[in-house]
N, C-alpha and C positions, 0 to 999 in steps of 0.2 A: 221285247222289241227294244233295241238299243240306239236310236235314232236322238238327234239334238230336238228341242223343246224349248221355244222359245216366246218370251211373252213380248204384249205391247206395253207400249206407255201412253197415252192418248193426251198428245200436248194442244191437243184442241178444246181437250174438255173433256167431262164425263158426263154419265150420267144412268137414272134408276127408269128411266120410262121415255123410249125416243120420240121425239117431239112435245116435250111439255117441260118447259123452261123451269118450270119450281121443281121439277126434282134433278136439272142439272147442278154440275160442280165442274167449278174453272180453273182450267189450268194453272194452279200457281204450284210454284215449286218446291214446297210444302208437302202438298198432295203429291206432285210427280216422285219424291225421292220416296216420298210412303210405296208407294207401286213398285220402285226403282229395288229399294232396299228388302221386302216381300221377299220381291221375284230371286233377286241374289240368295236369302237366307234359305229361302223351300229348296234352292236346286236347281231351277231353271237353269239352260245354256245361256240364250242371247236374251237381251230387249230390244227390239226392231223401234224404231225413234223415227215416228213419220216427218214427211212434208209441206209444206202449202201454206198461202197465205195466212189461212186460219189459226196455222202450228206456231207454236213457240222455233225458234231456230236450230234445228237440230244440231250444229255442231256445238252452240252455247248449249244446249240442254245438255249434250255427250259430255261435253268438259265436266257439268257441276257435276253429274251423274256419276259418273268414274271418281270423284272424290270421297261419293257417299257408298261407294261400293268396294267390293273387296276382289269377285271373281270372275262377275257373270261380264259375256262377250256384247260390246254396244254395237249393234247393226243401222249404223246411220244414213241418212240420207243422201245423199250424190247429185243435186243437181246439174246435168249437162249442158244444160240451158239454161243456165247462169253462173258467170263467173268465168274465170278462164284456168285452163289446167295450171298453168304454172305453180298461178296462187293457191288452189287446189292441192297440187300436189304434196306443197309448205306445210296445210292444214292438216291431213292428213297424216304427213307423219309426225308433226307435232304432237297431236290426237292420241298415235299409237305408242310415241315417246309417254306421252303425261299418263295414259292408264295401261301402261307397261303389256301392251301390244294383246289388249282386248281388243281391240278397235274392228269391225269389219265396215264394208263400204253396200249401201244397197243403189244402185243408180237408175236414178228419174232420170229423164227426156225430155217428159213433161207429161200432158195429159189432160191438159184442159184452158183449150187454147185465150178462154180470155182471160184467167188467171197469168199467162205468159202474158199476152198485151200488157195487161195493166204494169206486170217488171219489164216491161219495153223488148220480149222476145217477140216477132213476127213471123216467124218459120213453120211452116205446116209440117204435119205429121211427118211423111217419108222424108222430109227437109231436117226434121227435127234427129232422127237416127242417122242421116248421114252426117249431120252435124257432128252427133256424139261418138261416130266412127273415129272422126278426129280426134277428139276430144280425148278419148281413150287409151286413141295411139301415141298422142303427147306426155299423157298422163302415167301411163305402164314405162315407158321409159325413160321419165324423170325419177320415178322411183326406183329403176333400176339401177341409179348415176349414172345415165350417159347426159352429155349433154347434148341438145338437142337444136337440131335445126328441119325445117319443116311449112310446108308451105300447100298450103288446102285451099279447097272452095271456099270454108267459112273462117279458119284458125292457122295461124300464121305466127312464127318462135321463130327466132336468129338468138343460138346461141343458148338456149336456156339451160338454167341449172337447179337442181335441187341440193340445197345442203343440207340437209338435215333426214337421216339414215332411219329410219323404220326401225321397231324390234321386228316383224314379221317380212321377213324377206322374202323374193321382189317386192313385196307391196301386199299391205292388205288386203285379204280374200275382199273379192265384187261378187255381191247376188245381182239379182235383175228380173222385173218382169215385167213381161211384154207379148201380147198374143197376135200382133199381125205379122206377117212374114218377115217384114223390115226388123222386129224386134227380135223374132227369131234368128235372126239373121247375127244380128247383134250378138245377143246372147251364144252362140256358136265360138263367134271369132273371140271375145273376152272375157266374158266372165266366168266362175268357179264353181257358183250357185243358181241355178235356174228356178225361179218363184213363180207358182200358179193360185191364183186365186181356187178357192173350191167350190168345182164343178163335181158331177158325177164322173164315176171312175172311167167310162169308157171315155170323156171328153181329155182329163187330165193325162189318161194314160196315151193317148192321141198327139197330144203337145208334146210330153216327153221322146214321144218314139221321134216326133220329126227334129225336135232342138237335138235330142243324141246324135242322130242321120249327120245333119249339117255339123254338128263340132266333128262325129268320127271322120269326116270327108276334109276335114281341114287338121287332122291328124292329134285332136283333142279329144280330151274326157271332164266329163263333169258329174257335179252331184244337182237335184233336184229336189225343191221345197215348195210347202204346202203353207198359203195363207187363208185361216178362219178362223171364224166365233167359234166359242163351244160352249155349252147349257146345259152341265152334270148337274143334276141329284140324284138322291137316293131311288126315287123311281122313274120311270120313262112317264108315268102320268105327270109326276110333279116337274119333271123336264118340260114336258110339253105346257104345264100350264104357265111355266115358269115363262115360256116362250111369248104366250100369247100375252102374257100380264105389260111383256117390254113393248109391245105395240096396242098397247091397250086405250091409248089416248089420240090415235093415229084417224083421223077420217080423211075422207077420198078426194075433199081438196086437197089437204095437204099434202098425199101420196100423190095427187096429180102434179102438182105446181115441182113436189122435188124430181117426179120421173123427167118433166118438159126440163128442166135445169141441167140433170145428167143427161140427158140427148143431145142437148148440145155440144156434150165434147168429142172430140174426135177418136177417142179411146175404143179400139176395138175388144178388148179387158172390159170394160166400161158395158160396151154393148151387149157383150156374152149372160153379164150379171144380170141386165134388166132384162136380158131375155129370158132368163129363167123363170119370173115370175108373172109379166106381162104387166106390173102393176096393180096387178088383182092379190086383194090377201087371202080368197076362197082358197085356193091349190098352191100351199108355201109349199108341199113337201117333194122337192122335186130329184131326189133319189131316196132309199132307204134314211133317214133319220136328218138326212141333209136337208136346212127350213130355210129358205130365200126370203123372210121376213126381215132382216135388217136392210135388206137390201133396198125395200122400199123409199125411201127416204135416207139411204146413206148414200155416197159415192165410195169407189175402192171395193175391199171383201165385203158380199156382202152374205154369204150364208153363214150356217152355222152346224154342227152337231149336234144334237137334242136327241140328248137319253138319259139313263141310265148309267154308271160306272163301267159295267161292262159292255154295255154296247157299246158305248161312246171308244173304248180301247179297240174293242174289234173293228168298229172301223176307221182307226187310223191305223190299226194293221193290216186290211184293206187299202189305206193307201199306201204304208210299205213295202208291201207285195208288188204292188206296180211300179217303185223306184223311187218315191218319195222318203229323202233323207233327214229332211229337218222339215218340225211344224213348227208356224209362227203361229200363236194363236191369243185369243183376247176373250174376253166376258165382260158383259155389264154389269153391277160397278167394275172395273178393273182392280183396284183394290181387294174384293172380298172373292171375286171370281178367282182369281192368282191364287190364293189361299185353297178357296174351295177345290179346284183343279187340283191342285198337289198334293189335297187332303185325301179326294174320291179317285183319282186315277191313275196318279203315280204308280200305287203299289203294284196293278194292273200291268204295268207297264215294264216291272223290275228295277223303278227307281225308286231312292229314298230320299226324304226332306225332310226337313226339321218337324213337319205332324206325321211323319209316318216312322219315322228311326227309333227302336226303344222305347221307353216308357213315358207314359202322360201325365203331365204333375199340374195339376188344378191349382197347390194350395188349399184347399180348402179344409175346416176343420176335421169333416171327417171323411176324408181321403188316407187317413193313415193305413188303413190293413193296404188298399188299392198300390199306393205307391211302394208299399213295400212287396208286395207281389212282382210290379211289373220290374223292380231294381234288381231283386233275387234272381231273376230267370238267366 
């Protein structure tokens, strides 16, 4: 399977057991280039660089990030609901100037409407995709140097200009995800990359066939990506307990108060996740190997893969099968998870990284016959 693979960085924080603050670890930048620099050396394609209050800034984070790195593609965040395209469009390819046209673009709307109050956005949900219709339409042809004049419901240019030229022309690839019709919609007319959180296969392959329908009807094509956890070891027992161990401190207030929190936002994405689980952690496994247990108390992706090396490979060739291009995926810690992924699944996959390439060299005093075997071959 020849597909992109891509990790997170979690500028929000980490951590070894969700919801119990003493084994959290906070975002300092430190820890994020540790993850950062990881992911580039194993092999990984992108690092997706989330959003939100909570996140360190993702276009500051993109900048240091790209200084500490060498190869790997930064999939930053976009917000259309804040800021206006012009200055956007500046950032942007200043972004893809400074890390010599890694840069990709993933674009918010938003998604949780009192998180927008408090940055002083008040647009409802179908407000908020029409808004970014604009937005978008500003923004794609600033990058492409025209100059722009334009006059919308919400966003209004006389004359704009961008000066400053992209490596990756027109403009940095845009992912996006969005599952109510308005984002589909969205998703059709602009973007490159279409992002589904993970559901089972008949749901995700659902989404793809209707976001393809409306781009081919508007005389586009696109690729399709898969956002989740994954939870390799060596066995599908030790995956699983591996599972239960990250919610191991979780009781049903706490599952309750995060579920009432995530209902209030108006994210259809959003809704789909907690549906899966109901809130209840008896029945997480809600297709073959796919566990709805982070979802509990996280908002965003909230399942995961738990297995095994090979299982976990087969079914993300299961989701290649049905048109899934690129995975974004993450583990708790992030740190050791990145490692362990590249170590147990890579090879699986017909990729190579820095723990699967050639020979293994410990150091150690008596590793001498070992190393000189694995260097000879």
């Amino acid at each position: 399977m020849t597909k992109d693979i891509f990790w997170f960085l979690p500028t929000s924080g980490d951590t070894r057991h969700l919801g119990r603050a003493s084994s959290g670890r906070p975002a300092t930048f430190d820890y994020i280039r540790q993850i950062a620099v990881a992911a580039d050396t194993l092999g990984y394609d992108g690092l997706l660089i989330p959003t939100g209050s909570s996140c360190l800034d993702p276009f500051v984070t993109a900048t240091a990030v790209a200084a500490a790195t060498r190869r790997i593609k930064l999939l930053v965040a976009l917000r259309t609901s804040l800021g206006l395209p012009a200055v956007s469009a500046r950032q942007a390819a200043a972004l893809d100037l400074v890390s010599e046209g890694r840069l990709l673009l993933n674009v918010v709307p938003g998604g949780d409407a009192a998180e927008l109050a408090a940055d002083g956005v008040f647009l409802d949900h179908d407000a908020r995709y029409a808004q970014s219709e604009e937005y978008l339409t500003i923004w794609k042809r600033l990058l492409a140097g025209e100059t722009v004049d334009f006059s919308g419901d919400y966003l209004r240019v006389e004359q704009a200009r961008n000066n400053f030229v992209p490596v990756q022309r027109p403009h940095p690839p845009l992912y996006f995800g969005g599952s109510s019709p308005a984002a589909h919609e969205l998703a059709a007319r602009h973007v490159d990359v279409y992002l589904t959180w993970g559901e089972p296969l008949d749901a995700v392959a659902a989404k793809i066939e209707d976001v393809r329908a409306r781009a081919a009807g508007l005389g586009r094509t696109m690729r399709f990506g898969l956002r989740l956890h994954v939870i390799v070891r060596e066995t599908t027992l030790e995956a699983e307990a591996e599972a239960e161990e990250l919610i191991r401190y979780l009781d049903d207030e706490t599952i309750a108060a995060a579920q009432a929190s995530l209902a209030r936002m108006d994210s259809v994405g959003q809704r789909r996740m907690s549906a899966l689980h109901g809130g209840r952690r008896d029945n997480l496994y809600v297709a073959p190997n796919l566990w709805a247990g982070v979802g509990l108390v996280r908002g965003g992706a909230g399942t995961a893969l738990v297995g095994d090396p090979p299982t976990v490979a087969k079914r993300l060739q299961e989701y290649a099968d049905i048109g899934i291009d690129s995975f974004v995926l993450s583990g708790y810690p992030h740190l050791e998870e990145a490692w362990r992924f590249a170590e147990l699944v890579f090879p699986l996959l017909g990729r190579h990284s820095a723990v699967t390439a050639g020979g293994v060299f410990t150091g150690g005093a008596f590793d001498g016959a070992t190393t000189r075997r694995t260097t000879e071959r």
